[in-house]
C-alpha positions in Angstrom: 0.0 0.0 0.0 3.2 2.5 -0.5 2.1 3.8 -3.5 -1.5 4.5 -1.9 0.0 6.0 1.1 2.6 8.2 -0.5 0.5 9.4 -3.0 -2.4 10.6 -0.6 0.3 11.7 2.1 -0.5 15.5 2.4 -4.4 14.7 2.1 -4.4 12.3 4.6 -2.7 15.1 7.3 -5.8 16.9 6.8 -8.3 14.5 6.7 -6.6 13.8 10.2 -6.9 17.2 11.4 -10.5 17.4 10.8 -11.1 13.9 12.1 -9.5 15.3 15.6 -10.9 19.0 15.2 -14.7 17.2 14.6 -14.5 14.6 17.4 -14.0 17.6 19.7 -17.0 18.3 22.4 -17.5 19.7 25.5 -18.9 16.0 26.2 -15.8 15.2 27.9 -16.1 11.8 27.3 -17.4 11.6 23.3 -13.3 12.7 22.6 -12.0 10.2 25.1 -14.0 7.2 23.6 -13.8 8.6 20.0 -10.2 9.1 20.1 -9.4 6.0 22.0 -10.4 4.1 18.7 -9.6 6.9 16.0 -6.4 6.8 17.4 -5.3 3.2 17.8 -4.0 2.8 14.5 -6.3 1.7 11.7 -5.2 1.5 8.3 -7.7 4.1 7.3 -8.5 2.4 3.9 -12.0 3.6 3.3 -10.7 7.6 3.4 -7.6 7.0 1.1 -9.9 5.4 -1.5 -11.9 8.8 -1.2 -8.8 10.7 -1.6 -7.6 7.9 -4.7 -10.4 7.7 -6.5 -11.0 12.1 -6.5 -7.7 11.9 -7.7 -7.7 9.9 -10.5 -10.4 11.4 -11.7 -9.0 14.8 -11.4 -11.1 16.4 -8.7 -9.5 19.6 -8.1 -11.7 21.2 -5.3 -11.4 20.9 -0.9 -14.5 18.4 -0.3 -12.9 15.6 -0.8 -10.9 16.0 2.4 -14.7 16.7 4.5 -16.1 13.7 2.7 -13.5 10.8 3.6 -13.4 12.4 7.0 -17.0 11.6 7.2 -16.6 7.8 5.7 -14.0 7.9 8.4 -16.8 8.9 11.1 -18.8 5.8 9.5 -16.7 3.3 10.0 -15.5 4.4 13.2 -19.6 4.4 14.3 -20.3 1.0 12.9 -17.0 -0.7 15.2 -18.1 0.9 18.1 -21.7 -0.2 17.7 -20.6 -3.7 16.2 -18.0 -4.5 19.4 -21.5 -3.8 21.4 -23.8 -5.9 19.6 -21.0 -8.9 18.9 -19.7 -8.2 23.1 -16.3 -7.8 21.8 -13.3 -7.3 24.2 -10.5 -6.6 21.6 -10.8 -4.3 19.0 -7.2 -3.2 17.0 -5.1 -4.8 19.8 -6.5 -3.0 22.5 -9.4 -3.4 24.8 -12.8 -2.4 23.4 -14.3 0.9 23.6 -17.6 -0.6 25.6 -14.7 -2.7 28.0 -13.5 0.6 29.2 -16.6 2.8 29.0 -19.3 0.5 28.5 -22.3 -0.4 25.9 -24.1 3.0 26.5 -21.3 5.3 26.2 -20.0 3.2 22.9 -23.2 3.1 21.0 -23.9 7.2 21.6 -20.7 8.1 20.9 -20.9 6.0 17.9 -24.2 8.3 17.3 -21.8 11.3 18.0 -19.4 10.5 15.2 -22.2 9.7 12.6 -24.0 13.2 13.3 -20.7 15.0 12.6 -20.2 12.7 9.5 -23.6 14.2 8.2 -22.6 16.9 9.4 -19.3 17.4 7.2 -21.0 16.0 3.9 -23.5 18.8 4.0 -20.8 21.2 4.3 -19.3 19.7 1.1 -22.9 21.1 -0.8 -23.0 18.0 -3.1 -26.5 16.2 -2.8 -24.9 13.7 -5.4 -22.4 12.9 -2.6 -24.7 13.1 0.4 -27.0 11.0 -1.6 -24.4 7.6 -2.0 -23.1 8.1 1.8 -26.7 8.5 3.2 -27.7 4.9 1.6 -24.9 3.5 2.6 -25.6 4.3 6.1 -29.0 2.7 5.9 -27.5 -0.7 3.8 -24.4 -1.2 6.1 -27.8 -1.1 9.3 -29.4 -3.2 7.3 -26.3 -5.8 7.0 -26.1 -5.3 10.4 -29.7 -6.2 11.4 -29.0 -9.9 8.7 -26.4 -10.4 10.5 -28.0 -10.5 13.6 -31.2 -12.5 12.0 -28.3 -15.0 10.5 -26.4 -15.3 13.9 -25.3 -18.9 15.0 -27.3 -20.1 12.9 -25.0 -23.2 10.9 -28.0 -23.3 8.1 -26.7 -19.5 6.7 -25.9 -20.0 2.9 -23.0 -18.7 1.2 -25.7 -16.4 -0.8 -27.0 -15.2 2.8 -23.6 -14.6 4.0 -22.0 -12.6 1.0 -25.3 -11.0 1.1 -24.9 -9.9 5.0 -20.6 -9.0 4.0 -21.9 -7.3 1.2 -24.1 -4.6 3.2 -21.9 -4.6 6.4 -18.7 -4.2 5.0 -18.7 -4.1 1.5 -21.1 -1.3 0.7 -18.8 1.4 2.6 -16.1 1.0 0.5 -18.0 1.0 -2.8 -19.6 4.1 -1.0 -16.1 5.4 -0.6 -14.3 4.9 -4.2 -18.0 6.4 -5.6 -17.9 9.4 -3.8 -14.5 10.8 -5.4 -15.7 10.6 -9.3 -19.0 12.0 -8.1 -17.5 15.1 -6.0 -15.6 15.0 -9.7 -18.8 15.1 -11.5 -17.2 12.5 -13.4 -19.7 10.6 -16.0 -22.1 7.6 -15.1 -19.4 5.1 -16.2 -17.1 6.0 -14.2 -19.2 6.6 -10.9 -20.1 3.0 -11.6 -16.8 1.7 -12.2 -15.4 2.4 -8.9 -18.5 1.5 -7.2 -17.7 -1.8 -8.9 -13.7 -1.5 -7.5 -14.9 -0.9 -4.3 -18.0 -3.4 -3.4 -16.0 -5.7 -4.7 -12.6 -4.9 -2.7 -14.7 -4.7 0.3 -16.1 -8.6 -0.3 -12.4 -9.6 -0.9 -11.2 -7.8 2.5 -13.6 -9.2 4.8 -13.3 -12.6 3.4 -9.7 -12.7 4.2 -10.3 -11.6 7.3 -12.8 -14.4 7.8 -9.8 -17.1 7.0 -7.4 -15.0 8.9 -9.8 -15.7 11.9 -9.2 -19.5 11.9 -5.7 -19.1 10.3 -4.1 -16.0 10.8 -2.4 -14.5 13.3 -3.2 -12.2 16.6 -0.8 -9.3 15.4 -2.4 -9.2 11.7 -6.2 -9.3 12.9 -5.6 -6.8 15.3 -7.9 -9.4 17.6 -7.2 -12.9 19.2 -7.5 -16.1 16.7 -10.4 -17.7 16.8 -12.4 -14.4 18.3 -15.4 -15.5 15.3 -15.7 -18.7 16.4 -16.4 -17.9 20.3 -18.7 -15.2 19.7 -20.6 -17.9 17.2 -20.3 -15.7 14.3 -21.2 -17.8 10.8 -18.5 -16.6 8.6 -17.5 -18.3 4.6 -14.7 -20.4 6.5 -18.0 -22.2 8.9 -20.6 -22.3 5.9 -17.9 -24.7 3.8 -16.8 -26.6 6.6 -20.5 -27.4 7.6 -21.7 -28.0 3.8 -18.8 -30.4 3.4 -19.0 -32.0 6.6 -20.4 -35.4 7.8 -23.6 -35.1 10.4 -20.9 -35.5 13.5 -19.2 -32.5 12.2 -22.0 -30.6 12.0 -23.3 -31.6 15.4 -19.8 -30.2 16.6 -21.0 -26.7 14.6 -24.3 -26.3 16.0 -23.2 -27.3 19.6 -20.3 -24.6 19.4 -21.4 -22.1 16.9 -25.4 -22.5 17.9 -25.6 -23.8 21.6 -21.9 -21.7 22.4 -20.3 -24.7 24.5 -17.0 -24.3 23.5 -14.5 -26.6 25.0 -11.2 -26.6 25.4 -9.6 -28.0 22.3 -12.7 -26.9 19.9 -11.2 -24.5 18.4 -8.3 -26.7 17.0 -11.1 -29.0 15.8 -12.7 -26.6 14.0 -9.5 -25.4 12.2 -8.6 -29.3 11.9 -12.2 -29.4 10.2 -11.3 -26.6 8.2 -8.2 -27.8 6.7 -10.1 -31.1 5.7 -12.6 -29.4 3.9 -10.2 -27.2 2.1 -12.5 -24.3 3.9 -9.8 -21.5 4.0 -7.9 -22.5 0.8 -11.3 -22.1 -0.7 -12.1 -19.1 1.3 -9.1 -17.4 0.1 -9.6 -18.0 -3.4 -13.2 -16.5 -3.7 -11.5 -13.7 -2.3 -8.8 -13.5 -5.2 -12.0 -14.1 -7.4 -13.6 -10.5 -6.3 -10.3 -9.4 -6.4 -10.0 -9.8 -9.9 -13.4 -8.2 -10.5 -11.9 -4.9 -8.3 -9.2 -4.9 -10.9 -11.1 -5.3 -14.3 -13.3 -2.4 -13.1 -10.6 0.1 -13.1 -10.1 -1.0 -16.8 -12.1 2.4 -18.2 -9.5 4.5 -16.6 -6.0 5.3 -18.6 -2.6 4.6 -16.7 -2.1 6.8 -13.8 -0.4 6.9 -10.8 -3.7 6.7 -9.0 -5.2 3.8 -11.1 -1.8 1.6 -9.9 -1.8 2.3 -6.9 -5.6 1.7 -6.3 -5.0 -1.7 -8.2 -1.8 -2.6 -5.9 -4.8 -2.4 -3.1 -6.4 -5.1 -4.6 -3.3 -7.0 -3.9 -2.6 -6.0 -0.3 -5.8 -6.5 0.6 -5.4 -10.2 -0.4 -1.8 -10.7 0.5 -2.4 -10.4 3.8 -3.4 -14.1 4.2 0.0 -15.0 3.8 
């Protein structure tokens, strides 16, 4: 991610200033519990792809900075209300938000952050782009509430579950790359071709980080291995291995993943189970699949700096299960 980094360098200082200038309150504790996750060192994808995507398509004005501030604020919002539904204790290597200052505080700061996110893109004056962050707001809720409709239960099909990834994770960053060629006022095509670059990055992400769950490590994930399977979350990895599996293994899925008696030992059987089904090597290579589909996407726009290093994304994103 160099190249994306370097090239969005002197944007990014900003969109950091007004990330810290915008989570100030005389709340005393919205900063502390905003900050305590704003600043613990996430890769801040989502706003560089607002910040890419303006650029390649030649946006020369100020909103963009306001606008990947505000998908910023999103995100932000949906881990702290996510680590409250899912009663998380980790989130980035530290302890979670709703640990230190409990559900309440988490899910009205989290409330805090996407008021000023509304805020900023009204400020910016482009209905166009207030109009693709405001449905994504509803759509990632929505992927929220399937998620919750689809939890522990081992019957979820790998059309349910892309469809839950798809509005939980995925739709912000197609939210995010569409927002810089519209601030652009950039033609249909190309609105729709990163849309395309970035639903489809976002399916890729999360479904390495569903493999890097069961085979990753504690220092990539930013969480403990294995964090999925004792919350009972349903992820690609548990839909093959169940599908694949004989009727003892899937009595060992419902009794975890449904009935949450975990064992000690369980959660080498699962990866065991895993392994045998070729769950994560499969896993990994749908991912690649979408990947490839972020890529062609791109293919309207000429050589540029911009379009490489967006496509060098593609690869990190899916490097890191190795």
């Amino acid at each position: 991610m160099e190249a994306l980094v370097a090239l969005v360098a002197a944007d990014m200082n900003r969109v950091n200033q007004t990330i810290l200038s915008r989570t100030g309150s005389d709340v005393a504790m919205i900063p502390e519990v905003a900050n305590h996750l704003i600043s613990s060192g996430g890769k801040r994808l989502r706003p560089m792809l607002v910040l890419a995507t303006a650029g390649m398509c030649g946006y020369q004005g100020e909103g963009h900075v306001k606008l990947a501030a505000a998908v910023e604020f999103m995100h932000t919002a949906t881990l702290l209300h996510d680590d409250v539904v899912d009663e998380s204790d980790m989130r980035r290597g530290k302890q979670a938000a709703r640990k230190l200052w409990g559900n309440e505080a988490s899910v009205l700061v989290g409330d805090f952050l996407l008021g000023q996110a509304f805020r900023m893109m009204v400020e910016v004056g482009s209905l166009s782009c207030l109009d693709v962050l405001s449905v994504a707001a509803t759509v990632i809720a929505e992927g929220e509430v399937m998620q919750l409709a689809a939890a522990k239960d081992t019957e979820t099909t790998e059309d349910a579950y892309l469809a839950v990834i798809r509005g939980k994770t995925a739709e912000l960053f197609a939210a995010a790359a569409e927002v810089g060629p519209t601030v652009a006022l950039r033609p249909k095509a190309e609105i729709a071709a990163c849309r395309a670059y970035g639903m489809n990055l976002g399916v890729a992400f999360q479904l390495i980080d569903d493999a890097l769950d069961y085979g990753g490590s504690a220092a990539k994930l930013g969480k403990n291995v294995g964090d999925d399977f004792r919350e009972g979350k349903i992820t690609l990895p548990v839909v093959l291995s169940f599908r694949r599996g004989n009727e003892a293994e899937r009595a060992f899925w419902k009794k975890a993943l449904e009935q949450g008696e975990i064992a000690e030992g369980d959660l080498e059987k699962a990866q065991g189970l895993m392994t045998k089904h070729r769950a994560l090597e499969d896993t990994i290579e749908r991912a690649r699949h979408y990947g490839a589909m972020a890529r062609d996407a791109m293919g309207i726009f000429p050589d540029s700096p911009w379009k490489r290093a967006l496509l060098d994304v593609v690869d990190f994103c899916i490097s890191r299960a190795h």
